[in-house]
C-alpha positions in Angstrom: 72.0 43.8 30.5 72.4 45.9 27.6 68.7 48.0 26.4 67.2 46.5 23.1 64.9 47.2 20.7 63.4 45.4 17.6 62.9 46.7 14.1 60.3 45.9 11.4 60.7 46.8 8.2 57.6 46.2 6.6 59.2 46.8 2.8 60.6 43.1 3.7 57.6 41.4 5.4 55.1 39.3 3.1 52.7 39.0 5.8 53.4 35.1 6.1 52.6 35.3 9.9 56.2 32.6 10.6 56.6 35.1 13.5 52.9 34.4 14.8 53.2 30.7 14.5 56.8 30.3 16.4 55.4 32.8 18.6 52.8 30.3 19.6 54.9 27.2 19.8 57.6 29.3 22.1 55.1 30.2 24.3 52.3 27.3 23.9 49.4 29.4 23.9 47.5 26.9 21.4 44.3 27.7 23.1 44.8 31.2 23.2 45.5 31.4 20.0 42.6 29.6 18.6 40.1 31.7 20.4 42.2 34.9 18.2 44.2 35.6 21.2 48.0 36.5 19.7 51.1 38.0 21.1 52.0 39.1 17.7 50.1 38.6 14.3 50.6 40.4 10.7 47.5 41.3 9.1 47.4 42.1 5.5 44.4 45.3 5.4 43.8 47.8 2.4 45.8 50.4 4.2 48.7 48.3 3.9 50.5 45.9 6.3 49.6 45.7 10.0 52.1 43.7 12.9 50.2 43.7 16.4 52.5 43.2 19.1 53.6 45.2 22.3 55.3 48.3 21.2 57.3 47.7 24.3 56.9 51.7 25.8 59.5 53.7 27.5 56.7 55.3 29.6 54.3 52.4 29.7 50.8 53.6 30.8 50.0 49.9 31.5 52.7 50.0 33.9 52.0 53.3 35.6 48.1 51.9 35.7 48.3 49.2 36.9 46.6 48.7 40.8 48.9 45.8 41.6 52.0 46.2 39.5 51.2 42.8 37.4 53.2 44.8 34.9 56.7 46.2 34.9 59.2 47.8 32.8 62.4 46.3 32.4 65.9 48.1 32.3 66.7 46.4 29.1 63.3 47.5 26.9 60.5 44.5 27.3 57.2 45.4 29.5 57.0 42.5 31.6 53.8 40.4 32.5 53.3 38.8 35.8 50.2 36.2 35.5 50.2 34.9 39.0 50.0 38.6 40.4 47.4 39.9 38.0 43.7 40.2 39.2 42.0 40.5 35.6 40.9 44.4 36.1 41.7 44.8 32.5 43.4 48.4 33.2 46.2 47.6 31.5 43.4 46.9 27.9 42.0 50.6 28.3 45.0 52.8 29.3 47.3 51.2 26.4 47.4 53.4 23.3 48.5 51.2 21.1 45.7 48.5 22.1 48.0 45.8 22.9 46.4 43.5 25.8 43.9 41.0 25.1 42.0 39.4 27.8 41.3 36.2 27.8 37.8 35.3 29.6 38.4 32.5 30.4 41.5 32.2 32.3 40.9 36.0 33.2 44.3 37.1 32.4 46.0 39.0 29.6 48.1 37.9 26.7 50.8 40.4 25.5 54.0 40.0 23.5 57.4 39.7 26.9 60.1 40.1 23.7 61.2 36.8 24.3 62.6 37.9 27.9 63.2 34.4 28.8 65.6 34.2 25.6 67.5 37.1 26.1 68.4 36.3 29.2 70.6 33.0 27.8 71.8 35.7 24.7 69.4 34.3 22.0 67.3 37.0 19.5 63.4 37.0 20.3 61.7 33.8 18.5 59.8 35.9 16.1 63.5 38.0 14.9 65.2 34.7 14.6 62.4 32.9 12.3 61.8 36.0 9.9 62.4 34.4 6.4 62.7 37.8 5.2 64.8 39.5 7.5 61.6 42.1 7.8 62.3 41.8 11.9 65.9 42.7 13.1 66.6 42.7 16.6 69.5 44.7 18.6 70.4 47.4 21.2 67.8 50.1 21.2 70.7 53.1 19.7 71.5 51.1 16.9 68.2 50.3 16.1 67.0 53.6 16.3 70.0 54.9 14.0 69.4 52.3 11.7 65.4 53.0 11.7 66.1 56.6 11.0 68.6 56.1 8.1 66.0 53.8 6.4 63.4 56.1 6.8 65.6 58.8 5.1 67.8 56.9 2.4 64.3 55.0 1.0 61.7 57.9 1.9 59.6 55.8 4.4 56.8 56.1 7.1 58.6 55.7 10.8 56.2 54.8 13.5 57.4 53.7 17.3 59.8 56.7 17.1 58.3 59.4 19.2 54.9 58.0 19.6 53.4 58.0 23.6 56.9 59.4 24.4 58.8 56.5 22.1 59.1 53.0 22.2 61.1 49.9 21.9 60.0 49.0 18.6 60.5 50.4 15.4 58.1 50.5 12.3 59.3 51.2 8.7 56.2 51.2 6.1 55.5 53.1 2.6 52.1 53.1 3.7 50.9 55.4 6.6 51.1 53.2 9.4 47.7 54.3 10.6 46.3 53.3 7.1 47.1 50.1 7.6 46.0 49.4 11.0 48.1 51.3 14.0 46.8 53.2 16.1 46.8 57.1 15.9 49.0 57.7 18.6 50.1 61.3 19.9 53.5 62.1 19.2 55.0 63.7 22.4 58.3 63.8 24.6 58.9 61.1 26.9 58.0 63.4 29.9 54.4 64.1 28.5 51.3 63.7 30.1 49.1 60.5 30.7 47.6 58.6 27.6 43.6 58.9 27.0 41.8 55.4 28.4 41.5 53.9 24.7 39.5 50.6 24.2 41.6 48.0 23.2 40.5 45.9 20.2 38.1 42.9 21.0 38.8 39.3 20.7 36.2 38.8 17.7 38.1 41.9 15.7 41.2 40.5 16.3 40.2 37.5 14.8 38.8 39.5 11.9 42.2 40.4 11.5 43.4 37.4 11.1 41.4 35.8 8.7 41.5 39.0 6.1 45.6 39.0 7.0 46.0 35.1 5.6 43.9 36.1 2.8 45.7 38.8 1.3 49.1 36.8 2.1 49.6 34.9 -1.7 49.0 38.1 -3.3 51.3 40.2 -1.0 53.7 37.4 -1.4 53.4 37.6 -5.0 53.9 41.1 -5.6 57.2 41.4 -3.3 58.4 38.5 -5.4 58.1 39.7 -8.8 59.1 43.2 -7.8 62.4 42.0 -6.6 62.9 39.6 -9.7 62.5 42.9 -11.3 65.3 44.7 -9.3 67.5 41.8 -10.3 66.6 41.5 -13.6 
C-alpha cells in the first residue's frame, strides 16, 4: 500500500465541524463524544483556527512508549490503535507532543483519530476528507501532499505546521495565523532521527470540551467572514 498523508488548509475551513460529526457516525463513538471525547474536532479560538486530530508521526513517541505495543505505526502513514491489547497506562497521553490521546475513564481506553484505516484499505478517502464541504481537507500520497503543502505555503505566504515538527508527520497544516496562536502545540522542530520528545500532559477531557463549545460559537461569524471575502474575490 502506497504511504499517505492528509492536508488542511485552514484558508478553506469555516470551522463547521462536518468532519467531527461524520467522524462520529463512522466510528459510533456517541458516548465518547458526548462526554468531549473526539477523534477530530475544529475549534474556532482568538489565535485563529484549531483542528485536533492525530498528527499521524513518522517517529511516534506513543509508539516507541508504549509498554505493550497497543500502538503501532503503519507502513502506509496512520498510528494504529489496538483496544483489546491496551491496559489503560495512559503513556501514550504524556509522551505525545501534540496531545492527541484522550482517555476515556470509563471504558479505560484511549480515543485517537486511525485515518480511516479501515477505509483505505477498500480504496476510499478518510470520512472526514470525503465530507469537507470546503475542500479545507485533501487527502493523498504523503510526497504529493507534502509538495503541494510546500507550494501553498510559498505561492499564498502561509504558516506550515506538521512539516518538520517531532521529526515530521503525516499531516499537513496550512494557516495565516501562527498555528500555535491558535491552539497547536509548540512542538520542536527537528530531524526525524532526533531525540525522544519531553513527557507533555495531554489536554483534559473538561478543556477539550471547552474547546468545543467556544469552536461552535465563533462558527457563524467565521462562516460569515469567508463568505463575504470570497463574494468579494468574485465580485
Amino acid at each position: 500500500m502506497k504511504e499517505y498523508a492528509i492536508l488542511l488548509d485552514n484558508t478553506f475551513c469555516t470551522g463547521c465541524n462536518s468532519c467531527a460529526y461524520r467522524c462520529i457516525q463512522e466510528f459510533r463513538y456517541h458516548d465518547q463524544a458526548s462526554k468531549g471525547l473526539f477523534r477530530t474536532f475544529v475549534s474556532i479560538n482568538d489565535g485563529g483556527l484549531y483542528q485536533k486530530r492525530c498528527m499521524h508521526c513518522i517517529d511516534p513517541q506513543c509508539v516507541k512508549n508504549c509498554p505493550v505495543k497497543a500502538l503501532t505505526k503503519s507502513d502506509y502513514g496512520p498510528v494504529l490503535y489496538d483496544a483489546k491489547v491496551c491496559i489503560g497506562c495512559q503513556t501514550c497521553v504524556r509522551v505525545c507532543p501534540f496531545h492527541v490521546p484522550l482517555f476515556d475513564e470509563m471504558t479505560k481506553k484511549i480515543v485517537k483519530c486511525s485515518l480511516c484505516a479501515q477505509r483505505l484499505g477498500s480504496g476510499k478517502q478518510p470520512a472526514c476528507v470525503e465530507v469537507c464541504p470546503t475542500g479545507a481537507l485533501q487527502f493523498g500520497e504523503y510526497g504529493a501532499m507534502k509538495t503541494l503543502a510546500l507550494k501553498r505555503a510559498k505561492e499564498k505566504k502561509l504558516k506550515l505546521y506538521g512539516y518538520d515538527e517531532s521529526g515530521g508527520t503525516h499531516v499537513f497544516v496550512l494557516a495565516k495565523e501562527d498555528p500555535v496562536a491558535a491552539g497547536y502545540p509548540k512542538v520542536q522542530k527537528k530531524a526525524l532521527k532526533g531525540g525522544r520528545a519531553s513527557l507533555d500532559g495531554g489536554l483534559g477531557v473538561p478543556a477539550v470540551a471547552v474547546l468545543a463549545v467556544t469552536g461552535m460559537k465563533k462558527f457563524s461569524e467565521r462562516r460569515a467572514r469567508i463568505e463575504a471575502e470570497t463574494r468579494k474575490e468574485k465580485s
